[in-house]
N, C-alpha and C positions, 0 to 999 in steps of 0.2 A: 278746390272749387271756389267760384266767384259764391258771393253773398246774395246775390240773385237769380230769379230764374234764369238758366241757360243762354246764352246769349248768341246770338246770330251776326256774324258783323261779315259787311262786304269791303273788300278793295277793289277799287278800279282802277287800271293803270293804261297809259296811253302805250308803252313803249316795253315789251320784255323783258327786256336788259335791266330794266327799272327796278321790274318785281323782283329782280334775280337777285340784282344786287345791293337793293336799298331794306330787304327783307328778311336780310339773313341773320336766323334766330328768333326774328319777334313773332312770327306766326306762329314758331314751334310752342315759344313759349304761351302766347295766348293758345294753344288747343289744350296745352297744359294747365292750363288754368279753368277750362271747359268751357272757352265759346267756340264754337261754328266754327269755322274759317272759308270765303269762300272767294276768289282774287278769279275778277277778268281782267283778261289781256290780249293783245292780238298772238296768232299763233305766228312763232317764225321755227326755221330747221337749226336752233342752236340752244336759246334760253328755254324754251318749253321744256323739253327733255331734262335739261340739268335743275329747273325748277322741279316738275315732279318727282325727279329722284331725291331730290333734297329735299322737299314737301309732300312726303307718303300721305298725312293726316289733314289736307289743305287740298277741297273742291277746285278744279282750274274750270276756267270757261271759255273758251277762245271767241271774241269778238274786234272784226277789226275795225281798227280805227285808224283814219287817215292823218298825221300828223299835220299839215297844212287843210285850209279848209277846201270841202268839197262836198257841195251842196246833196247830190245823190248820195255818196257814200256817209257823211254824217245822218241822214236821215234812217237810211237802213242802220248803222250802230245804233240809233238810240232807238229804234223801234226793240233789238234784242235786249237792250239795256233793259226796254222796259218789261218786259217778259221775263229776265232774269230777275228784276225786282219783282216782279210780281208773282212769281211761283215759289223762291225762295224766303220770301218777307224777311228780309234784315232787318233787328233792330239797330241794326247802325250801319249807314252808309259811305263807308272812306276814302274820298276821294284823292286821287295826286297826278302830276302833270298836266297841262293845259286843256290840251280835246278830251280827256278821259273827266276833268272837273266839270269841265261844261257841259258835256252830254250826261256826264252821270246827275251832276245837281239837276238838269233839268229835265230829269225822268224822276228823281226823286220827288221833284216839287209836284210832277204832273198825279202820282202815287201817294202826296199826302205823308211821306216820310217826316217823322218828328226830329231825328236825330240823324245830320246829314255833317260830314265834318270835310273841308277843305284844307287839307295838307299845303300848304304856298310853300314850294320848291324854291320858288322865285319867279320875277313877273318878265314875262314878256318886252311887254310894253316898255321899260325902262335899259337906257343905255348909260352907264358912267352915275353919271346923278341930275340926267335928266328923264325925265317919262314924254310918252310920244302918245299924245293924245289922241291916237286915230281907231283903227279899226280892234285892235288886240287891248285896247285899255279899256276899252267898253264891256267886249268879250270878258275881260277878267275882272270888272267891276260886274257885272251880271252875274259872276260866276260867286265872287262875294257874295252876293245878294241872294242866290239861291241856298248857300249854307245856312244851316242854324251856327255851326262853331267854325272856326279857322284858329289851327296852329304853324303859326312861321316859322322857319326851320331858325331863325337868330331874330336876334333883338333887332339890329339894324334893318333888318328888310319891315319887320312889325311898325317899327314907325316912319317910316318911308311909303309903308302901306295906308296909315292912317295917316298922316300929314298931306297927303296928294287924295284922300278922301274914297280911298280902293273900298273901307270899310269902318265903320265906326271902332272907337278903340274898347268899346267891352264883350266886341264880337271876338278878336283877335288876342293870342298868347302865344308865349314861348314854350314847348316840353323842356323845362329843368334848362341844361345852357346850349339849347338848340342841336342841330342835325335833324336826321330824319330818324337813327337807329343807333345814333353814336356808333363810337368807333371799336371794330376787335383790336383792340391793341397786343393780346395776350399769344394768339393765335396765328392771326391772318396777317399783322402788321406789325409783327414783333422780328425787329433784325437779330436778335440772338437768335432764331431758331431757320431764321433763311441762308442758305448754305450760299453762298457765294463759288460761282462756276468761272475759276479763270481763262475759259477755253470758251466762256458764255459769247456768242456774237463774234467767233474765230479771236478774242482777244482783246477786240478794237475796243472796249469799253473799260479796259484795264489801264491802258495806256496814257490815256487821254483825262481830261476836266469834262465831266460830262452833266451837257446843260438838259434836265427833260421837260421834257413835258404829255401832260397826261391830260385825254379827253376827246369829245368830238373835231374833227378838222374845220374848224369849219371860222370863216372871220369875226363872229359874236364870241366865239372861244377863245378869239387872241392869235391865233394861229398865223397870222400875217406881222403883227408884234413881234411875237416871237422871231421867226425868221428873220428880222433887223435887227437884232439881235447879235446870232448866230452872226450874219454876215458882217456885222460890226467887230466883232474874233475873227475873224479870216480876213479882214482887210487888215487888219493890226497885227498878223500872222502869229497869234497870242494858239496855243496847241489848247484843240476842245474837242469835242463830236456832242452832234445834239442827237438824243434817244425819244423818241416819238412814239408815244404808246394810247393808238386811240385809231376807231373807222374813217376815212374819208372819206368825209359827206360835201366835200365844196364843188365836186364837178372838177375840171381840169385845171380849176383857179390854185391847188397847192402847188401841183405840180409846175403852173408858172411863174409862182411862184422864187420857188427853188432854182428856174433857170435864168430869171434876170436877178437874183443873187449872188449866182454864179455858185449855189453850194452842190452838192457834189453825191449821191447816194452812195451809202458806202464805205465814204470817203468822209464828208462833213458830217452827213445825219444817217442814222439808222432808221427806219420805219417798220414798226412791230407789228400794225394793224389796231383791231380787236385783240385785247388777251383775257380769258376768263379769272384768270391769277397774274395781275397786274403786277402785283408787288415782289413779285419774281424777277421783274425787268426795273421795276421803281429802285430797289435797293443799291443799285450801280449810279443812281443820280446824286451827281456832288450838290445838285442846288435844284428843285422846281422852279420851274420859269412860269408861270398863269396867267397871261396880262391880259385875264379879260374883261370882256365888254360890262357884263353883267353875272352876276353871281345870288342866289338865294343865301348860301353858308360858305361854300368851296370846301366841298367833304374831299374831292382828292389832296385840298392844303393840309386840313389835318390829317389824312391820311400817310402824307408823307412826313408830318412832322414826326406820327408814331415812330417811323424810320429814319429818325435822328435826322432827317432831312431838311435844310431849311427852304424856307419858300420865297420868291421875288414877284410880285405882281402889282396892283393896281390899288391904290385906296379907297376900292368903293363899297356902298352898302354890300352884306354878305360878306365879301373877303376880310371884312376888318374883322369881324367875328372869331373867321378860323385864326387867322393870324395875328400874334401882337406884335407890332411893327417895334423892331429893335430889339426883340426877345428870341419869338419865336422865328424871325425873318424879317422881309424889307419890303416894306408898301411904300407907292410912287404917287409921284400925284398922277390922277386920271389924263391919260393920253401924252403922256411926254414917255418916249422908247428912247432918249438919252440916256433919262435916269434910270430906265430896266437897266440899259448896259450896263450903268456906272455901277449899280449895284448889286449885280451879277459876280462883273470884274473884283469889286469887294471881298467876295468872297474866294474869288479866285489868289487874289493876291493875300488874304489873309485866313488862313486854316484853322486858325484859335478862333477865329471870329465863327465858321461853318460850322466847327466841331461843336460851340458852346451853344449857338443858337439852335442846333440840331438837339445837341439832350434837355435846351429848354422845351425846346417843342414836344418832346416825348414826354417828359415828367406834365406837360399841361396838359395834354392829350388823355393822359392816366387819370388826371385833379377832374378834370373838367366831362370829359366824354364819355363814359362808362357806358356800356349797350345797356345794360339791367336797369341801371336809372331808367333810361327811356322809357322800358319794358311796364316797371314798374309805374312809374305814373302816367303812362297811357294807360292802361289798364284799369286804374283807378279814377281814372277818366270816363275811360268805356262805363263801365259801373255807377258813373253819378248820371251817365245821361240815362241811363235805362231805369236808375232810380224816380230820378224826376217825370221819367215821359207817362 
């Protein structure tokens, strides 16, 4: 039991998939520790279910929320938002992802909440290592501003937060060496204990250099990077398949992708979709490919690093974190898809180099990301705010 009276804490999250997958273990373990638990999110016909089965001890609320802004439907979430604070009285309010931070801080502020905490995933508003001072940087400077505390998921996003003025810097910290929940390394992300299927994908991923990539479709993810890529291997008739494991969200823009590339379903790339157990499909990746736009950490880079896998993407705030360029993998300079290939091909042509930089990646994955740390001093977090309020 915590050292204080009982504790009440809410999350709020924009998107499911979020709660499902950024959450696994720390709920449990804070019910075990005897606070509350009590996470809204919108309802959808996939994560809710597998959420409460894996949170027996963990209040759900379903309130939706429109990812993009939309003036009727934001009004109605934060009117429930505020009824949920308000029957529930959390003494701590946890905020994460974008509409779910700014509705939620701004029902908490309307509520007189003392202990409101803004989770920064990573900002919107920023592309590469510039910020776009328009309508979503105000949003997420407000959204500062409504927190009493902010924890950045890395160091790099913390002051990139503070140097562009998102927040002062004795608002904002790092939990221990970032993430949202650290990583199962033991478990969930541990290649000794995932069986490799060589009949997996009728075979094709056996045969081949397999480029992946893990995450939403979408061209802030990289996903058009990528594919110059790939198509830079198949013009050079160099033998690869690229493994796609993530929803497409672009509208018809992937799939035309793919045809003025000339790559090939099938045949060049595999496409997985959604998988609830990623790393099922991750462990057949000889390299992560992520050249994206913008990153808070890039929990799927150390996620694949767990997987002796090494990572290729972008030198920008967030990814320098997961990744140490030269160690654990090969950071580019922002917007040049020459040097992805070049450094892709790297590893293609050198196997000592894949192999080493992949058991770096694991052994710092282990050093550095432990779930329980997190657990451990959130907690001890939670605990000072309820002390002090």
């Amino acid at each position: 039991m915590n050292n204080v009276n009982q504790i009440t804490l809410l999350h709020i999250f924009s998107a499911p998939q979020s709660a499902y997958f950024f959450m696994a273990g720390q709920l449990q373990y804070m019910v075990e520790k005897g606070i509350n638990v009590t996470v809204i999110m919108p309802y959808d016909a996939i994560f809710n279910a597998k959420f409460k089965q894996r949170e027996p001890n963990v209040s759900l609320i379903n309130v939706a929320l429109a990812r993009n802004i939309s003036l009727v439907q934001d009004v109605k979430s934060l009117v429930k938002i505020l009824q949920v604070i308000h029957r529930i009285k959390p003494d701590i309010v946890h905020l994460h992802t974008p509409k779910a931070s700014f509705l939620g801080g701004l029902a908490s502020k309307l509520l007189f909440k003392k202990n409101v905490i803004y989770h920064m995933h990573g900002l919107v508003s920023i592309e590469g290592h510039n910020v776009n001072k328009g309508l979503m940087f105000y949003i997420e400077k407000i959204t500062c501003s409504l927190a009493t505390k902010i924890f950045a998921v890395s160091e790099s996003l913390r002051v990139v937060a503070v140097a562009n003025n998102y927040c002062p810097p004795k608002k904002i910290s790092v939990i221990k060496n970032g993430t949202i929940n650290g990583i199962d390394y033991l478990n969930k992300f541990n290649p000794k204990i995932i069986e490799k299927d060589k009949e997996k994908l009728n075979g094709l991923v056996t045969k081949k250099f397999i480029i992946g990539f893990a995450g939403r479709l979408l061209e802030a993810k990289g996903i058009k990077d990528y594919i110059k890529v790939l198509a830079n291997f198949k013009n050079r008739n160099i033998s690869f398949m690229g493994l796609v494991i993530g929803p497409d969200e672009s509208g018809d823009e992937f799939n035309s992708l793919l045809k003025e590339n000339n790559l090939i379903v099938d045949d060049d790339i595999i496409l997985l979709g959604q998988q609830l157990n990623p790393e099922e499909y991750m462990i057949y990746f000889d390299v992560l490919l992520l050249p994206t736009k913008r990153e808070g950490f890039g929990l799927v880079s150390a996620e694949a690093n767990a997987l002796e896998i090494p990572v290729v993407g972008y030198d920008i705030p967030g990814l320098r974190d997961a990744v140490l360029n030269g160690k654990t993998g090969t950071l580019v300079a922002y917007g040049n898809s020459k040097k992805l290939f070049e450094a892709v091909l790297n590893y293609y042509n050198n196997k000592e180099l894949r192999i080493n930089h992949g058991i770096n990646g694991r052994e710092r994955v282990i050093s550095d990301f432990k779930s329980e740390d997190i657990w451990i001093a959130l907690f001890n977090e939670y605990q000072n705010l309820v002390k002090k309020s």
